[in-house]
N, C-alpha and C positions, 0 to 999 in steps of 0.2 A: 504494500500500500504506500502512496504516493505521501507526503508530508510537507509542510514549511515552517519554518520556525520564523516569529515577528517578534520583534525587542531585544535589549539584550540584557536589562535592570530586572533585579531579580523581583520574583513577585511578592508584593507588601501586602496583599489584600487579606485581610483576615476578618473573622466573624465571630463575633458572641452569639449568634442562635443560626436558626435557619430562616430566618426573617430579618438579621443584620448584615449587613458589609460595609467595611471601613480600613483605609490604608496607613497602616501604621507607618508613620512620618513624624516628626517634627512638630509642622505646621498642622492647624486645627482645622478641620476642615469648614469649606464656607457654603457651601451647595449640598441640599441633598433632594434624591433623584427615587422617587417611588416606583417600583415595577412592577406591579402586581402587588404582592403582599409582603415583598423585599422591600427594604430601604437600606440606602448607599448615600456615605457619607464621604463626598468627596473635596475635588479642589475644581474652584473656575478654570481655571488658567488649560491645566492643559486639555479637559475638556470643549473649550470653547473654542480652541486652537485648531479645532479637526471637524467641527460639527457645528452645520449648518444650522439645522433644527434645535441646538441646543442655547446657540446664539440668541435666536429670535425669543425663546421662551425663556430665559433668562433675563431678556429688556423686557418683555412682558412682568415677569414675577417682580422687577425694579417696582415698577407701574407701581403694582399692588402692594408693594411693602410685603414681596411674600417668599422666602428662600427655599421653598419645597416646590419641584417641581414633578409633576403626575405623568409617566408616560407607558399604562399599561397595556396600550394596545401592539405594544411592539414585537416584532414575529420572532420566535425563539425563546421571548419574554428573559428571566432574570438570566441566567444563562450565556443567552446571546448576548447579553451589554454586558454584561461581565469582562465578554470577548471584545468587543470593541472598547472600554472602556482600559483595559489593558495598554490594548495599541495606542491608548493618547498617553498612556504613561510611558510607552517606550518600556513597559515590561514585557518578558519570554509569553510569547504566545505559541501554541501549535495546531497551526490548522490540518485536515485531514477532511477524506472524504465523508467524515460521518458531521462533522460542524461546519464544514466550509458555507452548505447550504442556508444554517441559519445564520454564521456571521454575515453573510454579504447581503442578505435581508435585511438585516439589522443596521447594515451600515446605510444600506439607499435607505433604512426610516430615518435612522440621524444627519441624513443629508453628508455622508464624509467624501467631499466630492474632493477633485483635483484642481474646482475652484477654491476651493477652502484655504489647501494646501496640497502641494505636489508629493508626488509620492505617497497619496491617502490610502484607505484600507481598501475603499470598494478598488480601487487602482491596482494593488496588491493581489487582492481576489482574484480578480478577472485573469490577469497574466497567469496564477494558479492555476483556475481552471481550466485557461485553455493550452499552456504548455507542459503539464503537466497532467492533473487527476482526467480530463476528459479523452488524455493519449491511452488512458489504460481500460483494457476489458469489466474486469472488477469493479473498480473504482466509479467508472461510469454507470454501473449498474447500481452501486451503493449510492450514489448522487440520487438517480431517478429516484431511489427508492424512500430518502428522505426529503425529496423535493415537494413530494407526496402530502406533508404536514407542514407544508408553509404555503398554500393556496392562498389567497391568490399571487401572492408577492412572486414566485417562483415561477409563475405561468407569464406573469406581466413583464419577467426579469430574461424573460425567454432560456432560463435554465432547463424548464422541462424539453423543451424544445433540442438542445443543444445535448444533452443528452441523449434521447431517442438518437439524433442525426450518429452521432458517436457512435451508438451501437448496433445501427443499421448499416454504417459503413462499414465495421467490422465484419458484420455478419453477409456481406459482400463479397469479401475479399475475397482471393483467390487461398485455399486452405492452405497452400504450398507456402504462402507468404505469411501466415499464423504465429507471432512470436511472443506471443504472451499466455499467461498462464491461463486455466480455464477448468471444469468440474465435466468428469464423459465417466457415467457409471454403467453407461446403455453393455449389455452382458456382461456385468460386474466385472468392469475392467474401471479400472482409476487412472485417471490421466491427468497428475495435477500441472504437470509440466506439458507445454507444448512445442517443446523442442525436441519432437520423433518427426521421424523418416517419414511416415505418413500421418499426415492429420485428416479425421474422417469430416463427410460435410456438413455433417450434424452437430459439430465439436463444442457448437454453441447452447444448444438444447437446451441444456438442463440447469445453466445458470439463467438462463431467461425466463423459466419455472416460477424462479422466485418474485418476479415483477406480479404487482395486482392487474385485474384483469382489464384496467381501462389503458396501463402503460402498456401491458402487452399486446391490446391490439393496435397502439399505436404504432412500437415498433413492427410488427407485423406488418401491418399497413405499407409504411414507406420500405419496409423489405420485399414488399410485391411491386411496391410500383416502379422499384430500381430494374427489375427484371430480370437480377440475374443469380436467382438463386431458383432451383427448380422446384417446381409444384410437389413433387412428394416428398420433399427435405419441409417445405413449409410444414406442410401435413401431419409428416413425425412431430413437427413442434407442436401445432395444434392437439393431437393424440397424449402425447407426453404432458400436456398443460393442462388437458382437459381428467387425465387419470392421477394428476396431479391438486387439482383443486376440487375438483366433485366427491365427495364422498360417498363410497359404494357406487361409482358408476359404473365399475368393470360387475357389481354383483346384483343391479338392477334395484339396489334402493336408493333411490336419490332422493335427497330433501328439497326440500320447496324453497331452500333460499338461494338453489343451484341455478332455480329458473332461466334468469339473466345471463350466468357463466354460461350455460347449453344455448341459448340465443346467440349470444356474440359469436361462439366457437361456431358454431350451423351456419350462420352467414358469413364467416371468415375462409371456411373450405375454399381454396386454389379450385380455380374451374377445369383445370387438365381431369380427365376423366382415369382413376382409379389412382389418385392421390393422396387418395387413404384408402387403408384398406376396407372392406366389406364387413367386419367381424366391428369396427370401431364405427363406422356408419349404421348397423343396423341399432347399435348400441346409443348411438348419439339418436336416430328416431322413434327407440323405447322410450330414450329420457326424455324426449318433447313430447310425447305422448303422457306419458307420467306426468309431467311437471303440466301440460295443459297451456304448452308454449302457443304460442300467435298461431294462426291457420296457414299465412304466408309459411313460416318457418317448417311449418311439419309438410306444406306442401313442395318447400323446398327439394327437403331431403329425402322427400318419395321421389321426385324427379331424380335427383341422383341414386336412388337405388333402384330406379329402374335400368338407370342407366348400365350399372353395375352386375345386375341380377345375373347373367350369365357367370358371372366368377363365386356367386355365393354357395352355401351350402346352404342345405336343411338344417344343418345345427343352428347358425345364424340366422333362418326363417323364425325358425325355433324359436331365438330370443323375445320375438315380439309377444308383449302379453295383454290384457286389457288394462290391469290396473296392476298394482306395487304387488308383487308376492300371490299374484292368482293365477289357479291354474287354467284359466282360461284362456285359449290362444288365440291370437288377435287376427283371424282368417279377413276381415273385412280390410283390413291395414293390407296385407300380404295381397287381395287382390288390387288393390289401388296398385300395388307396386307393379303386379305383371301387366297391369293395364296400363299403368307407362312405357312399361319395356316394351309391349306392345307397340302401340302409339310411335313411337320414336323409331322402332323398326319400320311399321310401315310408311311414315313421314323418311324415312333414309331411302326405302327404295326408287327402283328407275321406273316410266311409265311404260308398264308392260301390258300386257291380255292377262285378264284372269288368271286364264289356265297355266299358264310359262308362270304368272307370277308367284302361284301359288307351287307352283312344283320347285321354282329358286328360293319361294321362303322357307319350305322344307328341307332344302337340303343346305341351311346357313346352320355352321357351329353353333352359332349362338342362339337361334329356337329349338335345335335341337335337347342343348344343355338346360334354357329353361324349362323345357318338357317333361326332361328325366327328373330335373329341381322338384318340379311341384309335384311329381307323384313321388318323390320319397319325403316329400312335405305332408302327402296327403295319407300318404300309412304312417306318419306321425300322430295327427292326429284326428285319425279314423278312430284312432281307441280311446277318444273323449267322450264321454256320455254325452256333455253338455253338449254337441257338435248338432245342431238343427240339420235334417237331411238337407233342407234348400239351402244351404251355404256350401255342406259337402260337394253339393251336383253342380251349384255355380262355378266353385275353384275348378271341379274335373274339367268343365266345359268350357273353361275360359281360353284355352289354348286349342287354336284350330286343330281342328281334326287330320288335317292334312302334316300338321306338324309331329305326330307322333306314329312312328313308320311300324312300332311294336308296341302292345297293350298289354304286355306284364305288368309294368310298376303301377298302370290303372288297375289291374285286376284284381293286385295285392291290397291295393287302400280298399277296394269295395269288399275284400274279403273282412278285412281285418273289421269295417264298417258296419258288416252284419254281424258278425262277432261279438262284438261291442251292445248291438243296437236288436238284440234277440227277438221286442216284440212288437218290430216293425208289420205291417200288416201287407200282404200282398201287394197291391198297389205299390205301397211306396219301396218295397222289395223290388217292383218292376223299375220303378223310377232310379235307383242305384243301381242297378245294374244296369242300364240305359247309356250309359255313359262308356259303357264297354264296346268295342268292335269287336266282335268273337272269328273275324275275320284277321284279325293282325294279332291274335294270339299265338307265341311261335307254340313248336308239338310239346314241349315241357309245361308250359302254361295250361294247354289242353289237358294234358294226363291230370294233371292237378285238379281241371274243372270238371271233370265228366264224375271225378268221385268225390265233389265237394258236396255237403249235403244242404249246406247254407244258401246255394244257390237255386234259382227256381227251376221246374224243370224246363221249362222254354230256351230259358237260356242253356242248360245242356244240352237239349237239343238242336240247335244251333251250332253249340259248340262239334257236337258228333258230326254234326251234316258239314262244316268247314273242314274236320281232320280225315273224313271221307272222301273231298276232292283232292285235300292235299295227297292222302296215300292213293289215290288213281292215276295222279299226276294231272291234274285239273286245271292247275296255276296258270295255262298259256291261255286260257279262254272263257268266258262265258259258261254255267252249266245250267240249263234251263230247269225250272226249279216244279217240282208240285206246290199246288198250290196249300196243303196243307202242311209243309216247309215255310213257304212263303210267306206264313201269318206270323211264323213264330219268329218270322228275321225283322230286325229294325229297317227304317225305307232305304236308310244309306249302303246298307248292307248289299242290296238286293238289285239295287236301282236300274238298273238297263235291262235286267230281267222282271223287273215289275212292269219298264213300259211294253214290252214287248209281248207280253198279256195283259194287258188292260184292259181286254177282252172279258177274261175271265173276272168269276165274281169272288169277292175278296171271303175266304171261308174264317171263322174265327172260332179257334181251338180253345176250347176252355184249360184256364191252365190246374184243374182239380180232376190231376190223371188219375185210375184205379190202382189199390195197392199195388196188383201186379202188374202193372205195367210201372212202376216204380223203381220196383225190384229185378228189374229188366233193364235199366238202365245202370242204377247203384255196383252191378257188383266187380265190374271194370278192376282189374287189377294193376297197379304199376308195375310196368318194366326195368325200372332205375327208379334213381333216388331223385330224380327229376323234381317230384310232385313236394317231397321236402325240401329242396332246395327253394322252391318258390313257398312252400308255409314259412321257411325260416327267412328268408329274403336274404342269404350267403348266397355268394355268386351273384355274375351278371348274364340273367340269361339270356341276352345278348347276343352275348357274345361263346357261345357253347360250343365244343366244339364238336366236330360232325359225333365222332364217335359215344358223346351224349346227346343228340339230338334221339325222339323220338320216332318209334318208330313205327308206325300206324299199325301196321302189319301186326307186329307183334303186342304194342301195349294195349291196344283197344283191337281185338280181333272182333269182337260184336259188335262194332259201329256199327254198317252195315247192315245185318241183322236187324239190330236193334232201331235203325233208323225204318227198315221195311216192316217188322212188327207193330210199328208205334203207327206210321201211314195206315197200317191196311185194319189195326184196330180201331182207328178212329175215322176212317173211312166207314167202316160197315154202321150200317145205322143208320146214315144221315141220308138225303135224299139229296138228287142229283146237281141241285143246283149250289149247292155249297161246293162242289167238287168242279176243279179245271177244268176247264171246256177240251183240254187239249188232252184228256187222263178220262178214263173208265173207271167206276166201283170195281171191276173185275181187277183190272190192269192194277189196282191200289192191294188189292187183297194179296196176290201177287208176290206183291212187295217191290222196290222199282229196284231198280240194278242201272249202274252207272257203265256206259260201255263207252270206247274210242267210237268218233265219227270219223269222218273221210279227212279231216282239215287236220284231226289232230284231238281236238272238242271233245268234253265227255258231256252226255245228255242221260236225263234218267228213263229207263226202260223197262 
């Protein structure tokens, strides 16, 4: 730390209490000076030699026949004129970065200009400050930080000012030219010296911690506007300031008087996109949610996390709650966010056709990973009670259909959904499981659905009629469907085979099958360990590789079967016009049989 010594007459002032001061000298003093609740018993002469202000109210107190003179408004108070009152006796004085800021205050109240006399204190000061305490890292940080308790004088005095300037140019610099000392505990590493071979560009971080939070965004400020420090080095600081000053905000309790600190930090974010990371953003949109920050601000930091949402995980979806310590998850928060990310993706793309457009937004990284994001969001918290189905079925649905190429990770939240949610009622059983394409199920997922009993039977039927084209090898075309198929498939499902009978009348399959035709489906055996892989949700079945991929053939050998028993059962009975125009009650009883056509095509027969 930086120092000056002023006088060189050793110091006389002594005191009978903590409310006296008086210079033991000779002479009897002729002036005395009230500072508050102090009184100083001194001498005219050399006071009046230096100090403007002290002149004038000394001809004043003539006036009145009065030698006590009142001046407790003076910044620093007894203290500080202790300090300057020193300097007119030409005794030892040491100024330093922790009093510099109240003597030079004290001296502009007493007027000690270099009209008075040359060589005066404020004269002295200033040279201080600026050749000296404002060259150093520290030092200029201790300045701001006491300049803080002399408002306005220090504002007026442009000390605050000249400090910030100080430590923004430092914080500038190029690191390589870094020669002063500094506090880098970032992975308990201590750096009090800054004279190493490499200096990182954070090196500043953590003593800038210590500034309140109106200096900090000052400097901040004019450290963005210079330009030349980069957006995720701000960020660290911002990060480290903000796990610094909030309490509990890495653990989602934050107090109410954090309000203000989470405002400023939220609108101080560098706009370079992933300039903090995801884990410290979703945390900074808990806490303005918590704390009930402005609308602006929390719609701020949705726009940035939409922005961001490809890079996050479900653990950090996770974070978001409704309120302080409840376990209720904040699914309406989390669709705002995919609704940005949305938004901004489709606001980025080129003006294409529909169809192109939608086939490039599917195959972008980044819809792909919000896809896979929000179904391992949604087997999070599928196993909420409190979870209203119409929020569950909004999130599934939020993310084009077109955008998710496989419906495992859908499948798995709808399982886990029923699970959870045992005395949902048919209907709204249809309604969850809606959200499924039993078409982009790969064969692992199938095995798993055909003997899950949570699901309705529609939808394993379904399921069986898609892992019946796949094992025929069906995939290159179109399979013209019965129509007693056809009820049980959703429209998306089916669609160029629904128009292409539109002829026929739509038949509607009650889904309260008879026991045994229940038990005609249920008892499907797994081939592999498939069907756990997807209860436990280990592995990405994805990504599987051939030699565990399913194998129709073998793990569901009664598809088939079971698909022509269930037709030609609910076939008999009904009378002609519920049945395809392009199908016979005979030809249903039957049971249909999938064969190659001329082109390639498998049709049912």
């Amino acid at each position: 730390m930086k120092f000056m010594k002023l006088g060189s007459k050793p110091d006389y002032f002594q005191t009978d209490d903590n409310e006296v001061r008086f210079v033991a000298t000779e002479l009897a003093s002729d002036i005395t000076i009230s500072v508050g609740d102090v009184k100083f018993y001194l001498h005219k002469f050399p006071l009046l030699s230096k100090s403007s202000l002290l002149q004038r109210l000394v001809a004043l107190g003539n006036e009145d026949d009065d030698d006590e003179i009142c001046i407790s408004d003076i910044p620093g108070g007894a203290a500080a004129f202790e300090i300057c009152a020193k300097f007119c006796y030409g005794m030892a004085v040491t100024l330093n970065a922790y009093n510099v800021v109240a003597a030079r205050c004290a001296a502009q109240y007493l007027e000690m200009l270099e009209t008075v006399e040359k060589g005066n204190l404020i004269y002295k000061i200033d040279v201080f400050l600026s050749s000296s305490v404002l060259r150093g890292w520290k030092d200029s940080i201790i300045v701001l930080q006491t300049a803080k308790s002399f408002l306005p004088w220090a504002e007026d005095l442009r000390l605050i000012a000249q400090c910030i300037d100080s430590i923004a140019a430092k914080i500038c610099l190029d690191p390589s030219k870094v020669e002063w000392s500094y506090s880098y505990c970032k992975g308990k590493i201590a750096a009090e010296s800054a004279r190493k071979p490499h200096v990182p560009r954070d090196w500043w971080v953590e003593d800038l911690c210590e500034l309140d939070v109106d200096s900090f965004k000052r400097v901040i400020g004019v450290v963005k506007s210079k330009g030349r420090v980069s957006g995720d080095v701000i960020g660290e600081a911002l990060k480290a300031y903000t796990y610094r000053r909030v309490a509990g905000f890495g653990k989602g309790a934050v107090q109410a008087k954090s309000r203000g600190l989470v405002e400023t930090v939220s609108w101080m974010l560098p706009a370079e996109k992933s300039a903090v990371s995801c884990s410290f953003l979703f945390k900074l949109l808990r806490a303005s949610r918590q704390l009930e920050c402005g609308q602006m601000c929390v719609e701020e930091l949705v726009k940035r996390a939409g922005r961001q949402l490809p890079e996050a995980s479900a653990v950090e979806l996770l974070m978001l709650r409704q309120r302080e310590n409840d376990q209720v998850f904040d699914v309406d928060l989390v669709m705002s966010i995919v609704s940005e990310f949305l938004n901004q993706e489709h606001d980025g793309e080129p003006e294409l056709g529909e169809t192109k457009k939608k086939t490039e937004s599917a195959q972008r990284p980044s819809i792909l990973a919000v896809a896979n994001l929000i179904d391992c969001y949604l087997v999070e918290v599928a196993g909420d009670p409190k979870l209203p189905l119409s929020k569950f079925v909004d999130l599934a649905e939020i993310i084009p259909g077109h955008s998710r190429p496989v419906h495992d990770g859908l499948y798995r939240a709808v399982d886990v959904y029923l699970k959870e949610h045992a005395g949902m009622t048919k209907s709204e059983k249809r309604k969850v499981c809606g959200v499924i394409d039993c078409g982009k199920l790969s064969a692992d997922a199938c095995v798993h659905a055909v003997q899950n009993e949570r699901l309705p039977l529609r939808v394993v039927v379904q399921v069986l009629f898609f892992e019946q084209v796949r094992a025929a090898g069906g995939g290159g075309g179109a399979v013209p469907l019965p129509a007693a198929i056809r009820s049980l498939l959703p429209g998306e499902n089916c669609g160029s085979q629904s128009s292409s009978m539109s002829g026929a009348t739509t038949n509607t399959v009650d889904e309260d099958w008879d026991a045994e035709e229940i038990k005609a489906i249920r008892p499907v055996r797994l081939g592999n360990e498939s069907s756990r892989r997807i209860s436990s949700g280990s592995g990405d079945t994805q990504k599987s590789s051939a030699s565990q991929r399913y194998d129709a053939g073998q793990s569901i050998p009664k598809a088939k079967g079971i698909l022509g028993k269930l037709l030609a059962g609910k076939q008999h009975g009904r009378d002609n016009s519920g049945s395809d125009t392009s199908g016979s009650p005979a030809s249903a009883k039957q049971g249909h049989k999938l064969t190659p056509t001329r082109n390639g095509r498998y049709s049912v027969s």
